[in-house]
C-alpha positions in Angstrom: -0.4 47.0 -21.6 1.3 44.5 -19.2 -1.6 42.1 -19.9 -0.5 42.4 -23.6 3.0 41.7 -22.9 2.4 38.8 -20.5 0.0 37.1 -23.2 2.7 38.1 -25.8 5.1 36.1 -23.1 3.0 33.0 -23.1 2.5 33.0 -26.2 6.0 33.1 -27.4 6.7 30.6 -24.5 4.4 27.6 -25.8 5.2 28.4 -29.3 9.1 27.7 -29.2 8.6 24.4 -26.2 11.2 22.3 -27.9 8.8 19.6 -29.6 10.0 15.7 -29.5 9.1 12.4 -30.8 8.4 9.4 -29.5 7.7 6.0 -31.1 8.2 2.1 -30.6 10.9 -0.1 -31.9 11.4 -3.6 -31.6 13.7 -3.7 -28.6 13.4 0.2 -27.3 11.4 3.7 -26.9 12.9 6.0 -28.7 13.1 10.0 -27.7 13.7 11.8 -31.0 14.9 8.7 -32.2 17.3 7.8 -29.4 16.8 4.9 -27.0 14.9 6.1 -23.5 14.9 4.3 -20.4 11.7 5.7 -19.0 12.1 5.1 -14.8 8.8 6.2 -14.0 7.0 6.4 -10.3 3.3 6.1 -9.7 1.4 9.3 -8.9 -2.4 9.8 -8.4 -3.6 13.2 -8.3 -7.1 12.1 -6.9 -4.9 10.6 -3.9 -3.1 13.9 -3.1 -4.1 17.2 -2.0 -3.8 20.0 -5.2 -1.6 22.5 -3.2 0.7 19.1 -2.8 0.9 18.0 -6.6 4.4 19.6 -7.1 6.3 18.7 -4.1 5.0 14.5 -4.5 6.6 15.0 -8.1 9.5 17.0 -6.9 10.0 14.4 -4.4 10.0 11.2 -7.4 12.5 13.4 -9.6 15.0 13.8 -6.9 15.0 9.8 -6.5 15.6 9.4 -10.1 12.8 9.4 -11.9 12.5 10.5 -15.3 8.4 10.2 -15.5 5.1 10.1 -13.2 2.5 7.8 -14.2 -0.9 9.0 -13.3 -4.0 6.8 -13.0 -7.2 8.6 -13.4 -10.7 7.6 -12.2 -13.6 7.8 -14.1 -16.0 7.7 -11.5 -13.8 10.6 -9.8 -14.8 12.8 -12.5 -18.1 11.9 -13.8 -20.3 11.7 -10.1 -23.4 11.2 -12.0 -24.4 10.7 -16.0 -22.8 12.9 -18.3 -21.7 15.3 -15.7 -18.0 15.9 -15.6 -16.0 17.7 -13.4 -12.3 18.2 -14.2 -11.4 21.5 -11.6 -12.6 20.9 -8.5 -10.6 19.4 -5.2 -7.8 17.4 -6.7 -9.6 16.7 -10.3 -7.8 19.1 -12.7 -5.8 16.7 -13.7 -4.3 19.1 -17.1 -2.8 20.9 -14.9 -1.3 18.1 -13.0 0.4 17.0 -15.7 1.6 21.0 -16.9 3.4 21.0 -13.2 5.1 17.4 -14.2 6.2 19.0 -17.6 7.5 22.0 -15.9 9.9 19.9 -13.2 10.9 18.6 -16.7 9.1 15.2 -16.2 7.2 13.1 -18.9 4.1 11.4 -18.6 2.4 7.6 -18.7 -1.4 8.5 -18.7 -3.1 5.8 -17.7 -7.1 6.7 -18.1 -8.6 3.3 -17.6 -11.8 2.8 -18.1 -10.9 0.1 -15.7 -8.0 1.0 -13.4 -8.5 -1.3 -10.5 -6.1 0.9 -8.0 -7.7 -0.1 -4.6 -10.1 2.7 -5.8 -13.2 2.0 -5.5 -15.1 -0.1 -8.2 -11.7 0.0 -9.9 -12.6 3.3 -11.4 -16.0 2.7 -13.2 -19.3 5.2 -12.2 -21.0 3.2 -9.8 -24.3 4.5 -11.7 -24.0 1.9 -14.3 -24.9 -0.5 -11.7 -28.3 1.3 -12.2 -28.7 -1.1 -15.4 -29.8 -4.8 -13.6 -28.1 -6.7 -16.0 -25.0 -4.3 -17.2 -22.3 -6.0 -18.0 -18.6 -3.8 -17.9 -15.4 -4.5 -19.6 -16.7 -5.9 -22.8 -18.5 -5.0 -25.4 -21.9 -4.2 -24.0 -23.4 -1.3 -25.9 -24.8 0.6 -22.8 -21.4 0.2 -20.9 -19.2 1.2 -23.9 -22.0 4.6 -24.6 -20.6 5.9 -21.6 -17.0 4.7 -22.1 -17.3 6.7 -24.9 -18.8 9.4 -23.9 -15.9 9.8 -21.0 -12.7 8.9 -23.3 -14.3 11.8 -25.8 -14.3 14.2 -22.8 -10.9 13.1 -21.1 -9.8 13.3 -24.6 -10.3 17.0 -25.2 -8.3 17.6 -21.9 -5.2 15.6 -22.9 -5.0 16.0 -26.5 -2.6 19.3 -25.9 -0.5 17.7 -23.5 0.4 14.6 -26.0 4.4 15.0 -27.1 3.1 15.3 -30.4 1.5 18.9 -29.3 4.6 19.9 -27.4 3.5 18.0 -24.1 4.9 15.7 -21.3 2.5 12.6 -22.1 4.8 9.6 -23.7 2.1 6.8 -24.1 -1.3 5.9 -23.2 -2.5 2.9 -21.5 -5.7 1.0 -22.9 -7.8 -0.9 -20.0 -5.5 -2.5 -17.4 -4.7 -6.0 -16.8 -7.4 -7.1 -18.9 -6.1 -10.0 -19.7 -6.5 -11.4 -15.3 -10.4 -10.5 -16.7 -11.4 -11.2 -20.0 -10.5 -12.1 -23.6 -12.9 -9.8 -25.9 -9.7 -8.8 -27.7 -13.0 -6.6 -29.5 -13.8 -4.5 -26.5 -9.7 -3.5 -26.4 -9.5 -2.7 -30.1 -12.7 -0.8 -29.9 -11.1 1.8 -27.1 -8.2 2.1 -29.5 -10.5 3.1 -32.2 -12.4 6.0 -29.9 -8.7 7.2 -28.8 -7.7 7.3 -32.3 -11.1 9.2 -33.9 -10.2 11.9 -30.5 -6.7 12.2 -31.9 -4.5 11.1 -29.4 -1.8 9.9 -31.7 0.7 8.8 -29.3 1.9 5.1 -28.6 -0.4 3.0 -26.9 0.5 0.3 -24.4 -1.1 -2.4 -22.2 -0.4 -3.8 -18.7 -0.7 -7.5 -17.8 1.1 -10.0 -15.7 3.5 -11.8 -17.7 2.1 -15.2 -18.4 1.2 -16.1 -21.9 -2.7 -16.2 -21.3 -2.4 -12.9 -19.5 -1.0 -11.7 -22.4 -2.7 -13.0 -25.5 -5.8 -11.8 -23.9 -5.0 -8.7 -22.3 -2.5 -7.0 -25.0 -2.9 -6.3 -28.3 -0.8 -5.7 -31.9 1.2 -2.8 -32.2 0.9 -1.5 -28.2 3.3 -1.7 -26.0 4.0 -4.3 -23.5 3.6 -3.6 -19.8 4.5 -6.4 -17.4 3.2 -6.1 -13.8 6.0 -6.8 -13.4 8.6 -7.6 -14.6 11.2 -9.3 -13.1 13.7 -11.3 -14.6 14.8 -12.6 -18.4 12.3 -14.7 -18.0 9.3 -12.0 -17.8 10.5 -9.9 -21.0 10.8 -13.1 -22.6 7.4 -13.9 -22.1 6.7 -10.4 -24.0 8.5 -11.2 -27.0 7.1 -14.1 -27.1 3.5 -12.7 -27.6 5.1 -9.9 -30.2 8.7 -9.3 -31.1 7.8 -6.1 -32.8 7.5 -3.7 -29.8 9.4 -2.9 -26.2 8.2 -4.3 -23.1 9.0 -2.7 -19.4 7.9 -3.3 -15.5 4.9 -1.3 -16.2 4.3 -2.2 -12.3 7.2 -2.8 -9.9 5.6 -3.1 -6.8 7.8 -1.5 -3.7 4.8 -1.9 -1.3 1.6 -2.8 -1.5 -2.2 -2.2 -0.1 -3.7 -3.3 3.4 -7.0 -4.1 3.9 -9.1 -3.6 7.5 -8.3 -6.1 9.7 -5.3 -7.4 7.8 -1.6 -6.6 8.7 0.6 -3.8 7.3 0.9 -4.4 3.4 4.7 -4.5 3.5 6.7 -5.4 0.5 10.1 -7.9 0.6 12.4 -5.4 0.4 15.3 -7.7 -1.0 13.3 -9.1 -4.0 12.6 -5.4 -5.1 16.2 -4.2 -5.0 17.0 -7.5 -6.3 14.2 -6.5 -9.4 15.4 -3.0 -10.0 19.1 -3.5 -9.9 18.1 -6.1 -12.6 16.0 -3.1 -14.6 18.7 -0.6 -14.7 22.1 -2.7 -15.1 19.8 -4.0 -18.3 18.5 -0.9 -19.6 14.8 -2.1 -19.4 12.0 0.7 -18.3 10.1 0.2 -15.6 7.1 2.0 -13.2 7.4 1.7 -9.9 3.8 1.2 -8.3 3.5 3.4 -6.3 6.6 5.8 -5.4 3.5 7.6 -3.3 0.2 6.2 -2.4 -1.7 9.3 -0.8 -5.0 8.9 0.6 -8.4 7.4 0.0 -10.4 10.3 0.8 -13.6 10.2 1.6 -15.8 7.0 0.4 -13.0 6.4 -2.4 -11.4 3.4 -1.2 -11.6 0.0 -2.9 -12.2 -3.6 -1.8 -10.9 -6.9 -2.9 -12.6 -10.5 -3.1 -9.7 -12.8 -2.3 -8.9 -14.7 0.7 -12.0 -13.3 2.0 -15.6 -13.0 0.4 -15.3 -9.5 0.5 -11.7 -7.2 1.8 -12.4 -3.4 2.0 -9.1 -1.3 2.0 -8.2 1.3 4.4 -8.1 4.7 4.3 -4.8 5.0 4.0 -2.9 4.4 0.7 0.9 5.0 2.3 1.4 1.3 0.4 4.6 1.5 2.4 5.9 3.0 -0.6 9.3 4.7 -0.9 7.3 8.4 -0.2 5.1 8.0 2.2 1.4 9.1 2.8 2.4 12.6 4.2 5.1 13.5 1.2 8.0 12.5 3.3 11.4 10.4 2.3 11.7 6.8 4.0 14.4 4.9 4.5 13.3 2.6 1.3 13.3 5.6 -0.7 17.1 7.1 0.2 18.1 3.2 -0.5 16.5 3.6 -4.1 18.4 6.9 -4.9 21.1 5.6 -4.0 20.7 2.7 -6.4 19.4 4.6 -9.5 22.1 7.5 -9.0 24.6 4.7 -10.1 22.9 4.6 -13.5 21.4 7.7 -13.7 23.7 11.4 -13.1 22.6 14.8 -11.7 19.9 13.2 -9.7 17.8 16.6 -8.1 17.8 17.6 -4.4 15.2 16.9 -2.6 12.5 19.4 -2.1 12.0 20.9 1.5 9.5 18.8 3.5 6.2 19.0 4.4 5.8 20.0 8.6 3.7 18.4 10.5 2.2 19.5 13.9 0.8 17.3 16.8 -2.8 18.6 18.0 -3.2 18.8 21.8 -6.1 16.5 23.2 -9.8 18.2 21.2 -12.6 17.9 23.5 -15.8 16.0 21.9 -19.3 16.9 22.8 -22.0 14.0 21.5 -23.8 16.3 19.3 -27.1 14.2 17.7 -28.2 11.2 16.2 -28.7 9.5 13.0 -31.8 8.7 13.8 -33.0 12.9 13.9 -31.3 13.5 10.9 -33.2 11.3 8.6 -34.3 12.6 5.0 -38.1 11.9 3.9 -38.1 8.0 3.2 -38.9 6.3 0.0 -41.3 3.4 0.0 -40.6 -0.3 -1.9 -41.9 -3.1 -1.7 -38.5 -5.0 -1.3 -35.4 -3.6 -0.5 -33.2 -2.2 -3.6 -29.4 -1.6 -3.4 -28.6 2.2 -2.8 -27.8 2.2 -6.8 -31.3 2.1 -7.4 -32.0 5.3 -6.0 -29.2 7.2 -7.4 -27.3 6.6 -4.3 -23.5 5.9 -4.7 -21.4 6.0 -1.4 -22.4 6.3 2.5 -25.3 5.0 4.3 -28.7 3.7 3.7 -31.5 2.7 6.3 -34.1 -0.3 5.4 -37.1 -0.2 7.6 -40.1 -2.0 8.0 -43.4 -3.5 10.4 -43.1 -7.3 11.6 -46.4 -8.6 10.4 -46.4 -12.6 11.3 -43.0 -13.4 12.5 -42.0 -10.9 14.9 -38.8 -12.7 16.5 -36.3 -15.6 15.4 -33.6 -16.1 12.8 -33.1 -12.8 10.2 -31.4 -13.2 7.2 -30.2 -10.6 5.2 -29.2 -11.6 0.8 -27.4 -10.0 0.7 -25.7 -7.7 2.9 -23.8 -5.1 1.2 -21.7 -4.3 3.3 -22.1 -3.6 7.1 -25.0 -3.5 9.4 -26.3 -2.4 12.6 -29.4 -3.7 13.5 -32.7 -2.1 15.3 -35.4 -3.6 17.1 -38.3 -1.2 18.3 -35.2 1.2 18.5 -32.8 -0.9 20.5 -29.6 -2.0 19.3 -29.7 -5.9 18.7 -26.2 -6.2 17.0 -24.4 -5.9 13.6 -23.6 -8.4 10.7 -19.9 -7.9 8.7 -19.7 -9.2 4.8 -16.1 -10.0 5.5 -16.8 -12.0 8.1 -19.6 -13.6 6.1 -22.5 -12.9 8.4 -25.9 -12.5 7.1 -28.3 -13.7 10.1 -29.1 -12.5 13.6 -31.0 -13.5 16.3 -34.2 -11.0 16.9 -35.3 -11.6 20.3 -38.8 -11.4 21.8 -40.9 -8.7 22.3 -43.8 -7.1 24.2 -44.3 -4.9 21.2 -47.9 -5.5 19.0 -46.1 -4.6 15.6 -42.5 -4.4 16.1 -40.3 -2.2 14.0 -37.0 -3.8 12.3 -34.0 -1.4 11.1 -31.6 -2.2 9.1 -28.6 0.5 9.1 -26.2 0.0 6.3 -22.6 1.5 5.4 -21.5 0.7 2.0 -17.5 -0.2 2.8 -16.1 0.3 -1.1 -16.8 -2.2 -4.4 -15.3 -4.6 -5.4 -11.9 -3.2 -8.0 -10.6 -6.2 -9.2 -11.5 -10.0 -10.2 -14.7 -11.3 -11.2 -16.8 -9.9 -8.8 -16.8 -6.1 -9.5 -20.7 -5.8 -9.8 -20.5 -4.9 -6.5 -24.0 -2.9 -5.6 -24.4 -1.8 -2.5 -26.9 -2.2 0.7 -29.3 -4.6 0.8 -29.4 -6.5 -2.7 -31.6 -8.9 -2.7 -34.1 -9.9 0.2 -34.5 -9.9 4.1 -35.9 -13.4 6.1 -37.4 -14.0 9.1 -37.8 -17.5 9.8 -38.0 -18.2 6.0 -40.6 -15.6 5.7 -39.6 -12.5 3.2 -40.1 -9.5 4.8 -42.0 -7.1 2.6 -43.5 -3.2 2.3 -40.2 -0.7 3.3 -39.5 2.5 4.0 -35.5 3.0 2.5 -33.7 6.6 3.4 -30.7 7.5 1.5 -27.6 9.2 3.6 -24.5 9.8 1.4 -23.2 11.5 4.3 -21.8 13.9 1.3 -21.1 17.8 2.4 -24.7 18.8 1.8 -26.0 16.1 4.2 -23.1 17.1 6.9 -23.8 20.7 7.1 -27.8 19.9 7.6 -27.3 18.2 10.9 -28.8 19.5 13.3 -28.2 19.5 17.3 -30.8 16.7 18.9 -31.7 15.2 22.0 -30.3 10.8 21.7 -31.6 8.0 23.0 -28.2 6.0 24.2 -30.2 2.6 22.6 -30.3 3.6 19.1 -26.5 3.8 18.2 -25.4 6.1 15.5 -24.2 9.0 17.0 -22.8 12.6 15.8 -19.8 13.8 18.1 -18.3 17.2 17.5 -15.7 19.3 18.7 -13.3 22.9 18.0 -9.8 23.4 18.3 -8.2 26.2 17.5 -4.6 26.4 16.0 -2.1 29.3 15.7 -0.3 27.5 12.9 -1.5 24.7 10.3 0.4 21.9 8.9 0.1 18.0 8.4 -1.6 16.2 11.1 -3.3 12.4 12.1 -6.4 12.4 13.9 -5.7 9.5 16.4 -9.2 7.7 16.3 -8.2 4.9 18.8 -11.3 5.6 21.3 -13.7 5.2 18.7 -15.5 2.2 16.9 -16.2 2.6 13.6 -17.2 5.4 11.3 -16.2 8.8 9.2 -14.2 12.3 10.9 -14.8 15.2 9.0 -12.8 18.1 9.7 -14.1 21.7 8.4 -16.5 19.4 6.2 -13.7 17.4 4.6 -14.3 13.6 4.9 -10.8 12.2 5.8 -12.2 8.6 5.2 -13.1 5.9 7.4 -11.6 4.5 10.4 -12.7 0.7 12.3 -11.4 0.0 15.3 -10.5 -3.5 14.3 -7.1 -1.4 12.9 -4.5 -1.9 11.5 -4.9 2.1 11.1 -6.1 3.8 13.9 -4.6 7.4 12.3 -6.4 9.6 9.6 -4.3 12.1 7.6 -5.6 15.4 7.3 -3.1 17.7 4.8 -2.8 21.2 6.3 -4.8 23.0 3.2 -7.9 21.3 5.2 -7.2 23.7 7.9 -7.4 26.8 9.3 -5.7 29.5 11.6 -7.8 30.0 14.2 -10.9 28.3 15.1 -11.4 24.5 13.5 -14.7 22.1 13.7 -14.4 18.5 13.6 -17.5 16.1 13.2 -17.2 12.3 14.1 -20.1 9.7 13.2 -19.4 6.0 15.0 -21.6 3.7 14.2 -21.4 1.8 17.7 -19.5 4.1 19.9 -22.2 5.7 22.4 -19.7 8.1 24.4 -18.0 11.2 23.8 -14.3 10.5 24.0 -11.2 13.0 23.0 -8.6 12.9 20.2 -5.5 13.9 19.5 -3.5 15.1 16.7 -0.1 13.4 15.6 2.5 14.0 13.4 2.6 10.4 12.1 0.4 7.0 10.9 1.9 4.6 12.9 
């Protein structure tokens, strides 16, 4: 009976949800018919622990924000060809947006294909890289099968959460800056048309920077008009400009931004951005801000850009120095923008009650085994093939093969994708960095008859934005010596994924071939937030209870990974550090912040 009564509760509960409207008009969005100033702030649900979703929303509501925008990556949730997963970890992203609609928030769902994000590959499966000659973004028929195929499923999950169904979700974005990629104006009307035969009937809008090119290519008639960002007069102008007919708004307003290994703090000028959204909200105009909370590149999941550098992985963290920051708490930029809005906007909510954070006394490490006695049966090739090619998408991957002619002098590696430790009859010779553009090492002499080269690669995150997002990774073309190409390999794949973690075993190590297991247990009579202070290590991945935090690199600027307190557990936890190049069992420490 109280099963009855409940369902009868629910029931009655969805069926009288107040329903809206919510349509264009030249100058305005209109709620029910009334101008809306949407102030939105950036939320990814990938990036944020489940059991955190509501407080990170909580937390933009009570600085004044009317709406979340949500990015969602494809390659999040289909891992491998037509194999979708929308509930585990931090992918049920329906009911993401059902906690946003009950703290009375609406909804910008921005589904890509293409989100570029910092994410990695900007959001496309990396198994399209499968095809040799795939071309994404565009009208090629075997990348828009599986666009398809993923706007039909994502469809299905968003289709009752529209406001026409008595949902949160005002609009939905098509691509993202398309128009700083392409022009086939085809490929963009063609996503319109598979959103429209799913029934999402909700506006539409695009995001580009607001130049004229940026926007004759990139938007297109009767969507909205995003400007990352919009600034000034001079921006929206731009908009009405390429079509009078609908609004424009700061579809990005940027009050950080992203850091990249070996770079500096991304830290945004704090003037220009007050200076941006006092000029939003004294003029009515909507706008995003990107991000209002980063989160965390779990795992492999970060991106990489191609800019001043060849190649620019991000770190792990994605704290963008935005106003929230990685671990869900208030900064001194975000008390500075309630402030601001709470002159235009009234009844601004409290602030939820924080997160805690604890610091983790010092956790003895024990060097537990090596790489190289953990290795899966190897595949044989005749040249080396990126790890795509053996339906391998994130981790490591070892090249190996017998010196037959050359046996010492100049190696070259086309081309190295990403970084590289390399093995000569077992002992550590040195490593080659794509961002610092090295692709040949000396191999010295040996006494050796047929010496044995290794190649040990870690694929650092593709490419998410520009024009070089084909981005496959490991070796991905050919390996010199002295001019000669090295042929006949044995490759082994390591996705250092959960499955590969818990099959390590315990091994003796030889201290010359680097690639070492460490591991340690610490036990905890309470759990909350934490950072796992990696500064006597090199370079690698920190699991803790088989969670992969992400990456760390001694070349900084983060030397802290953030582990959320739903990764541990009362009592007794494990932690399991791989270094690529550090050969000695050091401690670490937990701390209560990243810096």
């Amino acid at each position: 009976m109280k099963k009855i009564v409940l369902f009868l509760f629910v029931l009655i509960g969805v069926c009288s949800a107040q329903k809206h409207t919510f349509t264009l008009s030249p100058d305005n969005f209109l709620l029910d018919g009334k101008p809306f100033q949407i102030i939105s702030g950036e939320l990814h649900p990938a990036r944020i622990p489940k059991e955190y979703w509501r407080h990170r929303i909580q937390m933009a509501k009570a600085m004044g924000c009317n709406t979340i925008a949500v990015y969602i990556f494809w390659n999040y949730h289909e891992l491998s060809p037509d194999k979708f997963d929308f509930k585990s970890e931090n992918r049920d992203i329906a009911q993401f947006i059902k906690i946003a609609q009950e703290e009375n928030m609406w909804v910008l769902f921005r589904p890509g294909p293409y989100v570029c994000a910092e994410w990695d590959f900007g959001g496309l499966p990396p198994y399209l890289l499968k095809i040799p000659d795939i071309k994404v973004r565009c009208i090629d028929p075997r990348y828009m099968k599986a666009v398809e195929n993923y706007l039909t499923h994502i469809s299905k999950i968003i289709k009752p959460l529209l406001i026409t169904n008595g949902g949160p979700i005002l609009m939905v974005q098509i691509e993202n800056e398309y128009g700083s990629y392409g022009n086939d104006k085809n490929y963009l009307e063609e996503l319109r048309k598979i959103w429209l035969k799913n029934g999402i009937d909700v506006p539409f809008y695009t995001a580009d920077g607001p130049t004229p090119y940026m926007l004759e290519a990139g938007n297109i008639d009767g969507a909205a008009i995003g400007l990352d960002s919009g600034s000034n007069e001079k921006d929206f102008e731009q908009a009405k400009k390429r079509n009078p007919n609908v609004p424009s708004f700061s579809s990005e307003t940027y009050p950080g931004w992203f850091t990249p290994w070996g770079g500096n703090w991304g830290r945004a000028d704090t003037a220009s951005l007050f200076k941006e959204i006092k000029f939003l909200l004294e003029n009515n105009k909507s706008f995003n801000l990107y991000v209002v909370h980063g989160g965390t590149n779990f795992g492999f999941t970060a991106g990489a850009n191609s800019g001043n550098k060849p190649f620019e992985p991000d770190i792990t963290s994605y704290d963008y120095d935005a106003p929230i920051n990685e671990q869900g708490l208030p900064t001194p930029k975000y008390f500075a923008l309630r402030n601001l809005i709470s002159k235009y906007v009234k009844n601004i909510s409290n602030l939820p009650k924080p997160v805690p954070s604890i610091e983790i006394p010092e956790i003895k490490m024990q060097l537990f085994s090596s790489v190289w006695n953990n290795l899966p049966q190897p595949k044989q090739v005749v040249q080396p093939k990126p790890m795509e090619m053996f339906d391998q998408y994130e981790g490591f991957i070892l090249y190996k093969t017998k010196l037959i002619g050359h046996k010492s002098g100049k190696l070259t590696i086309t081309d190295l994708h990403d970084y590289a430790t390399i093995f000569l009859n077992g002992k550590y010779i040195g490593k080659l960095d794509r961002r610092e553009g090295e692709k040949i090492i000396d191999l010295p002499k040996s006494d050796v008859k047929d010496p044995v080269l290794e190649i040990f690669v870690e694929a650092m995150g593709r490419i998410n934005y520009g024009q070089n997002l084909i981005d496959r990774k490991g070796i991905t073309d050919r390996v010199t010596l002295n001019g000669m190409t090295l042929m006949n390999w044995e490759v082994c794949n390591l996705p250092f994924d959960t499955k590969y973690i818990q099959s390590v075993k315990q091994s003796n190590i030889s201290r010359d071939r680097r690639g070492f297991f460490f591991k340690g247990t610490f036990d905890l009579n309470e759990i909350a937030d934490t950072y796992i202070d990696m500064s006597n290590y090199k370079k690698g991945v920190v699991y803790i209870n088989r969670k992969n935090l992400g990456r760390y690199w001694d070349i900084g600027p983060q030397k802290r990974l953030y582990c959320p307190a739903p990764w541990l557990k009362k009592g007794k936890n494990e932690i399991i550090i791989f270094d690529l190049i550090e050969a000695e069992a050091k401690p670490v420490i937990g701390v209560k912040t990243l810096e």
